[in-house]
C-alpha positions in Angstrom: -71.1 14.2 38.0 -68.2 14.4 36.1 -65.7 13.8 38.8 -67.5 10.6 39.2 -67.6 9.7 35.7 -63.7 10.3 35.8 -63.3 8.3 38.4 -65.4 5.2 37.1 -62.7 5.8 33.5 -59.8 5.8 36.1 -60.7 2.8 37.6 -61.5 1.1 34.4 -58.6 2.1 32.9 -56.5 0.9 35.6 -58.1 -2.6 35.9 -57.4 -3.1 32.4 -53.6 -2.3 32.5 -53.3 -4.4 35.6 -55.3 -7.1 33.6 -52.8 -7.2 31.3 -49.7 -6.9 32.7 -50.7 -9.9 34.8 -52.3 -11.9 33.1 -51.6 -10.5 29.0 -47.8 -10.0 29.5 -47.4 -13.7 31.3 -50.0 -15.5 28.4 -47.6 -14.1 25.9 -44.6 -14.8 26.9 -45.4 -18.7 27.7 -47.8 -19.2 25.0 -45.3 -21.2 22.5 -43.6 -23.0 25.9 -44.0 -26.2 24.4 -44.6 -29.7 26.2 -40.2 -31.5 27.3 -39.8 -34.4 25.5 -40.2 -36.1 28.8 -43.7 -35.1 29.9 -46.7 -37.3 28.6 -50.0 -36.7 28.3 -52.6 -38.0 31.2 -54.0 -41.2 30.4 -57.6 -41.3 30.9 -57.1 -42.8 34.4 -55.1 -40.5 35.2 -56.9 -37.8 34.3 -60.1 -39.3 35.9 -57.8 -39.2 39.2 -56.9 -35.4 38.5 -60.5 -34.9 38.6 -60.9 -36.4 42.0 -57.7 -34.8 43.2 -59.1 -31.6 43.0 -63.0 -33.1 43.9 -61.0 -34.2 47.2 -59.6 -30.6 48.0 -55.9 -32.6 47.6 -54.5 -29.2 46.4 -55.5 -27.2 49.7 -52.8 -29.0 51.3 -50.4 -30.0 48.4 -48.5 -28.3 46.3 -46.9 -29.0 42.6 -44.1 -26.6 42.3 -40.4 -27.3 44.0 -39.0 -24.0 44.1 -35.8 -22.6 43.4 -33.1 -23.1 46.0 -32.9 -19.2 46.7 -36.5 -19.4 48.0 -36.5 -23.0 49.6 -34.9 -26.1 50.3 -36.7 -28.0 48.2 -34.0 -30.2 46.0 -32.8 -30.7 49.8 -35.9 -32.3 51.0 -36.3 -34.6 47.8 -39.1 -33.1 46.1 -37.0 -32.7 43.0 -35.6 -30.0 40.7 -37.4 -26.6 40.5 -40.2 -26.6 38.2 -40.3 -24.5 34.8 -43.6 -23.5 32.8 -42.9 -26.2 30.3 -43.7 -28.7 33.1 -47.1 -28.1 33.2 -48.1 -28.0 29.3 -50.9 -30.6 29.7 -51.9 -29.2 32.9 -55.5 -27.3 32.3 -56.3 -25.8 35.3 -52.8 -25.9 37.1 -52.7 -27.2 40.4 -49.8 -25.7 41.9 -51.5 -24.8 45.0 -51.0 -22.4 48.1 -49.8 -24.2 50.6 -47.7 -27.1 52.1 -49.9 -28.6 54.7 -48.2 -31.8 53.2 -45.4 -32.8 50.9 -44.6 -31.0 47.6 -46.5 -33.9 45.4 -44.5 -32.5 42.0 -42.3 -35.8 41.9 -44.8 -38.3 43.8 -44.5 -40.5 41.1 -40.8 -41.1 41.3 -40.6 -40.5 45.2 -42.9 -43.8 45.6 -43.6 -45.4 42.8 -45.7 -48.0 44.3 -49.7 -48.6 43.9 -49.8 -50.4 47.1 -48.1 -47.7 48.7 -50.4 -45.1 47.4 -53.4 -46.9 48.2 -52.5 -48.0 51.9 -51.4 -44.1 52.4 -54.6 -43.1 51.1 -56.9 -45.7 53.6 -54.8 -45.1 56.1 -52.0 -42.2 56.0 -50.6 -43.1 59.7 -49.8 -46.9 58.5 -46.9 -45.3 55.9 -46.1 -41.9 57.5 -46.4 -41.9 61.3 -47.5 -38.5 62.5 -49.6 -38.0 59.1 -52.1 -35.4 59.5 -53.6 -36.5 55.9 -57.6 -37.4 56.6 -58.1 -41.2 55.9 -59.9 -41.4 52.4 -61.3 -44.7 53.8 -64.7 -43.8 51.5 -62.4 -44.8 48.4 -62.6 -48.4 49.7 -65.0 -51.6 50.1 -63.7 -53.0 53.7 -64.9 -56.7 54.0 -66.5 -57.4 51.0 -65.8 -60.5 48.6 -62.6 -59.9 46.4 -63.3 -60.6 42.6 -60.6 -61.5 40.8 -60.4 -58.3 38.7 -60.5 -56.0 41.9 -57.1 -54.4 43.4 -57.2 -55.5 47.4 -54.7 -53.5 49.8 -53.9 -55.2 53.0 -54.1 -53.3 56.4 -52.2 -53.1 59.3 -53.2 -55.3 62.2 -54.5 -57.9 59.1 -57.8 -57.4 57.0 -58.1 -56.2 53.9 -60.0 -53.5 51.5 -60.6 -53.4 47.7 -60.1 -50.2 45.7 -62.8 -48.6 44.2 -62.4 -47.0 40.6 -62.2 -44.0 42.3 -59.0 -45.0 44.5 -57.4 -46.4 41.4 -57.6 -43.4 39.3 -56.8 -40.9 42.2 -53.5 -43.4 42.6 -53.0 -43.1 38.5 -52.7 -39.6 38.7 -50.4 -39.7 41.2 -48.2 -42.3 40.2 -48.3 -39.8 36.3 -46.4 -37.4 38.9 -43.4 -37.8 37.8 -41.0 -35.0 36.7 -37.6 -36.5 36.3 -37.0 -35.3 32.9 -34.0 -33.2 31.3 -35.3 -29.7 30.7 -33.6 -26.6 30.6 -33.3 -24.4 33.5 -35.9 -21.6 33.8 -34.3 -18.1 33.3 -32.8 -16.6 35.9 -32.3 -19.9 37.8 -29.8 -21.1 40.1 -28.0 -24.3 38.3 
C-alpha cells in the first residue's frame, strides 16, 4: 500500500512541475507582453467572423504563425515577417493552428485585401486559386434570390450571382482584420 501511495505522490508531483514549467513559466514570462502600437482590437464584425472561423474548422487547415527563417521559408513565400507573442494580445483563444493544409492566413489581410476576393474564394475557392483544395462554403450564400439594396452580391464565374449572408460578411471581416504589417521588435533569439 505504501508503494502505491508513493507512486500516486510521484505522479502528482510530477504533473505539477510539468504543469508549471509549461504552462506557469511561459504565462509569466509573457504576461506584461503588451498589445504593438499597430494591432487593433477586433471590431464586432470581426470578431463575429472569428467566431465562425473557428465554428467552420478554418484553423484545421490554416495556420497564424510565419515562422522564423531557420525553421521555414515563410518571409519567402509571402506570408510575412515571423510572428512574436505581442501579435496575438487580443487574441483569446489563439488560433495559431497545427497544420498548413492551406496558406499561412497571419497576413491575409494585407496579402488580398479585397472583400470581393474573399467572398468569391469562399463560394468558390477554384474560381481565385486553381487547384484549391478549400471546401466551397457555398452555405454562406443566397444563390438567385432578389438583391436588396443593402445586401453585398458577388458575381460568379460563368455569370450569376449570390448575396452574402451576415455570416459571409463577418467571416470576410475577420479576415480582412488579418493584417500584421506593423513595426515590432524582433522576438529574442530571432534571425533579423
Amino acid at each position: 500500500m505504501n508503494a502505491a501511495l508513493g507512486t500516486a505522490f510521484g505522479a502528482v508531483g510530477l504533473l505539477a512541475l510539468a504543469g508549471s514549467l509549461l504552462v506557469g513559466a511561459p504565462y509569466a514570462q509573457l504576461r506584461g507582453e503588451g498589445a504593438p502600437a499597430g494591432l487593433r482590437p477586433y471590431t464586432a464584425e470581426a470578431a463575429r467572423g472569428r467566431e465562425a472561423y473557428m465554428a467552420l474548422g478554418c484553423i484545421y487547415c490554416h495556420s497564424q504563425q510565419p515562422r522564423d527563417p531557420r525553421q521555414a521559408p515563410d518571409a519567402e513565400r509571402g506570408w510575412g515577417r515571423p510572428s512574436v507573442p505581442a501579435d496575438y494580445a487580443y487574441d483569446h483563444p489563439h488560433l495559431l493552428g497545427t497544420m498548413r493544409t492551406g496558406p499561412d492566413l497571419f497576413n491575409i489581410g494585407a496579402r488580398q485585401p479585397s472583400r470581393d476576393w474573399h467572398l468569391l474564394h469562399l463560394y468558390d475557392p477554384r474560381a481565385v486559386v486553381p487547384g484549391s483544395i478549400m471546401p466551397a462554403h457555398r452555405f454562406l450564400f443566397d444563390v438567385g434570390g432578389a438583391a436588396g439594396p443593402e445586401d453585398v452580391v458577388v458575381n460568379l464565374p460563368g455569370g450569376g450571382t449570390a448575396v452574402a449572408r451576415p455570416e459571409a460578411l463577418d467571416l470576410v471581416a475577420y479576415l480582412l482584420s488579418l493584417d500584421h504589417t506593423y513595426p515590432v521588435a524582433p522576438a529574442e533569439g530571432s534571425v533579423p
